[in-house]
C-alpha positions as CSV (number, residue, x, y, z in Angstrom):
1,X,0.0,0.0,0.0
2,X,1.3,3.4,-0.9
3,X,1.7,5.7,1.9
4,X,2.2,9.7,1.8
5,X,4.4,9.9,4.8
6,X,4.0,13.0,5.7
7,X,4.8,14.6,8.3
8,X,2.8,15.8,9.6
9,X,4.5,16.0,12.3
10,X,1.8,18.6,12.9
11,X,3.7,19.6,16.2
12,X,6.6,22.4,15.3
13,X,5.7,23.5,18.6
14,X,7.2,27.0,17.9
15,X,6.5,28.8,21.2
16,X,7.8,32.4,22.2
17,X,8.3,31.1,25.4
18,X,10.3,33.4,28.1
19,X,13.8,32.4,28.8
20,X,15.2,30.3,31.7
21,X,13.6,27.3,29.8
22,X,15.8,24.0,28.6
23,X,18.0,24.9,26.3
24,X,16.7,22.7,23.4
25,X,13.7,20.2,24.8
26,X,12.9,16.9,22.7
27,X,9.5,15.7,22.4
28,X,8.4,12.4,21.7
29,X,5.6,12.9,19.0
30,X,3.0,10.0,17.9
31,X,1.7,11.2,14.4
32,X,-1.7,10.0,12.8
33,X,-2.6,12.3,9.2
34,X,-5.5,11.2,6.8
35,X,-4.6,12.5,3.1
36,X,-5.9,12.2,-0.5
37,X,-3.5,11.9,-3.5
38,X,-3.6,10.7,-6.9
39,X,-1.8,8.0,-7.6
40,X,-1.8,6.3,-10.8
41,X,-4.7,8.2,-12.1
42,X,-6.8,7.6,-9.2
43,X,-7.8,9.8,-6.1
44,X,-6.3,7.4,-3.1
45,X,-7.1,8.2,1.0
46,X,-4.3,7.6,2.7
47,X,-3.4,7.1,6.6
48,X,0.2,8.0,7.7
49,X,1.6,7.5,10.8
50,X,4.8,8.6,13.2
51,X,6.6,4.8,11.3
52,X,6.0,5.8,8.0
53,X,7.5,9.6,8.4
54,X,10.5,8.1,10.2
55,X,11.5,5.8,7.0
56,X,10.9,8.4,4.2
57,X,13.4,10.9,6.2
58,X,15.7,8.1,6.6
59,X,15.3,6.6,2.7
60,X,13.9,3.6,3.8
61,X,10.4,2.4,2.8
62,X,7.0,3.3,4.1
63,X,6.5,0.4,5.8
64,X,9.5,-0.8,6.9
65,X,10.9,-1.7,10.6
66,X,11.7,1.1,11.9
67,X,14.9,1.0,14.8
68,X,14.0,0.9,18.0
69,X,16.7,3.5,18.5
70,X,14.6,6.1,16.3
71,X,11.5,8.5,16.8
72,X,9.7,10.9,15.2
73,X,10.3,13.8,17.8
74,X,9.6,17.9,18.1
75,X,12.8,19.6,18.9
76,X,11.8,23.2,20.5
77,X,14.0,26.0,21.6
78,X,11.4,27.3,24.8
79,X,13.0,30.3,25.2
80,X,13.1,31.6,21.2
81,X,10.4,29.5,19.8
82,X,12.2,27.9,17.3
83,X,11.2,24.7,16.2
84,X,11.9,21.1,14.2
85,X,10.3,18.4,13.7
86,X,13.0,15.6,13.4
87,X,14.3,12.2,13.8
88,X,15.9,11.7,17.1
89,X,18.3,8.5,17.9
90,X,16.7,7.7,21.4
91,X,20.3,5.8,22.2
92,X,22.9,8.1,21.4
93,X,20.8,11.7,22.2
94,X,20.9,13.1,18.4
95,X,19.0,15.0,15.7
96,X,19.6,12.0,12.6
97,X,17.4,13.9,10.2
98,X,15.9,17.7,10.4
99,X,12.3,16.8,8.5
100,X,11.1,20.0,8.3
101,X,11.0,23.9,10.4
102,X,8.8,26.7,11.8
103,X,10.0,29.9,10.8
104,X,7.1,32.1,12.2
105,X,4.5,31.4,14.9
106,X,2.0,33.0,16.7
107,X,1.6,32.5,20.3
108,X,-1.0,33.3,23.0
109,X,-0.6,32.7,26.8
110,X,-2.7,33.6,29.4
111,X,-1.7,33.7,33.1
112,X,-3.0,30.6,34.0
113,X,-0.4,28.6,32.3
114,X,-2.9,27.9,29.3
115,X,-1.8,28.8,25.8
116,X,-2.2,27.9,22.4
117,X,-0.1,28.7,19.2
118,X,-0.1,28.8,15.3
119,X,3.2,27.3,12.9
120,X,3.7,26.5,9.3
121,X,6.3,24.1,9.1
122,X,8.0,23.7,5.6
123,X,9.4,20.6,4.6
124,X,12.8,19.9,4.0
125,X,13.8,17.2,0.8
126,X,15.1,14.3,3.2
127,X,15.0,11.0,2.4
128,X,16.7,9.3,-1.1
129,X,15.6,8.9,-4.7
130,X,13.5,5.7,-3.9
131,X,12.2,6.8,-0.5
132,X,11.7,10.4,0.9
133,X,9.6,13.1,1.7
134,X,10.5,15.8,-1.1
135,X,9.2,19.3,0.5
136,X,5.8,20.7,0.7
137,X,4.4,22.6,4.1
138,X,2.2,21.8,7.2
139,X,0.0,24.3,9.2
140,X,-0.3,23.2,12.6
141,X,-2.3,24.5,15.8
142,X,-1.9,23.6,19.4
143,X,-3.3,23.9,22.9
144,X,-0.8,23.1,26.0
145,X,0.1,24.2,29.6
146,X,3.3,25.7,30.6
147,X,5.1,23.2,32.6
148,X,8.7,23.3,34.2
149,X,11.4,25.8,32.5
150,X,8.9,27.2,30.7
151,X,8.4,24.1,28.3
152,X,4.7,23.1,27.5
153,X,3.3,20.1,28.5
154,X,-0.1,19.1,27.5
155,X,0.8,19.7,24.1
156,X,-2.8,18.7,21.5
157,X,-2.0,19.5,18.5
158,X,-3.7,19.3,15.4
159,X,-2.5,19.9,11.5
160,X,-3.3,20.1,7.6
161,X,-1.1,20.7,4.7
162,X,0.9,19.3,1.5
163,X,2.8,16.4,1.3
164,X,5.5,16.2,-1.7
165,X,6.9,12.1,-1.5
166,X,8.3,9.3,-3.4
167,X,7.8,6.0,-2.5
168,X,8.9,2.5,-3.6
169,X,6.8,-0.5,-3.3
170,X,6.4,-3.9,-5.5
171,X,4.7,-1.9,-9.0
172,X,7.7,0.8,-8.5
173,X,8.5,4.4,-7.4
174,X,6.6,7.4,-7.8
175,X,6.3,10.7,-6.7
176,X,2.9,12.8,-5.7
177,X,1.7,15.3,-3.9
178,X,-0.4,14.7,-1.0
179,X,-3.3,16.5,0.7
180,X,-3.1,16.0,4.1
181,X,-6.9,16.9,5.2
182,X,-6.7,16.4,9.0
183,X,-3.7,15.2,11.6
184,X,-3.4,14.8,14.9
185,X,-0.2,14.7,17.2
186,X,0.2,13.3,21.0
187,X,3.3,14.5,22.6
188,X,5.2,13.2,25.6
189,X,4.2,14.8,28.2
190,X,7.7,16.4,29.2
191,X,10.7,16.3,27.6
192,X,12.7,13.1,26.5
193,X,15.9,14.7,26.4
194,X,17.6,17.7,26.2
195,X,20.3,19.0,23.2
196,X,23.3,21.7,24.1
């Protein structure tokens, strides 16, 4: 089955936090996105999930194994705001592959803790010729709390967009674009690490 990994990764969580936060927090993220694309003449739903966006950004396909060393993961700057949505190698503590940045958010807070937040995340060309996610944009919106050194927790997220892939599978490789109609991201609820 051909699958439109997208990446959703609906979760950039681009915050304007103030500073005294971690330096760069990592966030596990768990990715579901339902998208239409057409595919061999046809108009195709497709379901992607946090699996399928790890292999494209890593070359590998769709539905492969995916190491139990790697995760689709949110790195987030809660001081500046800046944002990535990556692959993390849980065993060694690094960024493997940058699948896509926020460049501008918009962020609301209210004393309470509560706050919500706005991001397009463009997509980087990561990936090979065979397998890979080849650019394209998400919008994403999110709810959280603020939670210790200023890093949300509670992070809801939701997201729709444009996925450009290639994919490989038994009748060959070809590359669409994807709509991605409506994603949804879990988050770990603090976070998994921290990068210097």
């Amino acid at each position: 089955m051909r699958m439109i990994e997208g990446f959703c990764a609906a979760f950039m969580v681009a915050l304007a936090m103030p500073s005294g936060a971690f330096a760069d927090a990592v966030y596990g993220v768990n990715v579901s996105l339902s998208a239409v694309a057409v595919v061999d003449g046809s108009l195709e739903k497709q379901k992607v999930g946090s699996d399928a966006l790890v292999n494209l950004a890593r070359g590998r396909s769709a539905d492969a194994a995916v190491p139990d060393n790697e995760a689709l993961a949110v790195v987030l700057d809660c001081a500046t705001g800046e944002a990535s949505l990556v692959v993390f190698d849980t065993a060694g503590g690094t960024v493997l592959v940058t699948i896509g940045t926020s460049d501008d958010e918009d962020l609301v807070t209210a004393l309470d803790g509560d706050g919500a937040f706005g991001a397009v995340i463009e997509l980087a060309d990561v990936g090979n010729a065979t397998n890979g996610i080849d650019g394209g944009y998400l919008v994403v919106t999110a709810q959280f709390k603020t939670g210790a050194g200023n890093c949300p927790t509670g992070i809801k997220a939701t997201a729709s967009g444009v996925l450009d892939v290639t994919i490989t599978d038994d009748v060959g490789t070809e590359s669409f674009s994807a709509v991605v109609l409506k994603g949804k991201a879990s988050f770990s609820s603090a976070p998994i690490d921290q990068l210097p």
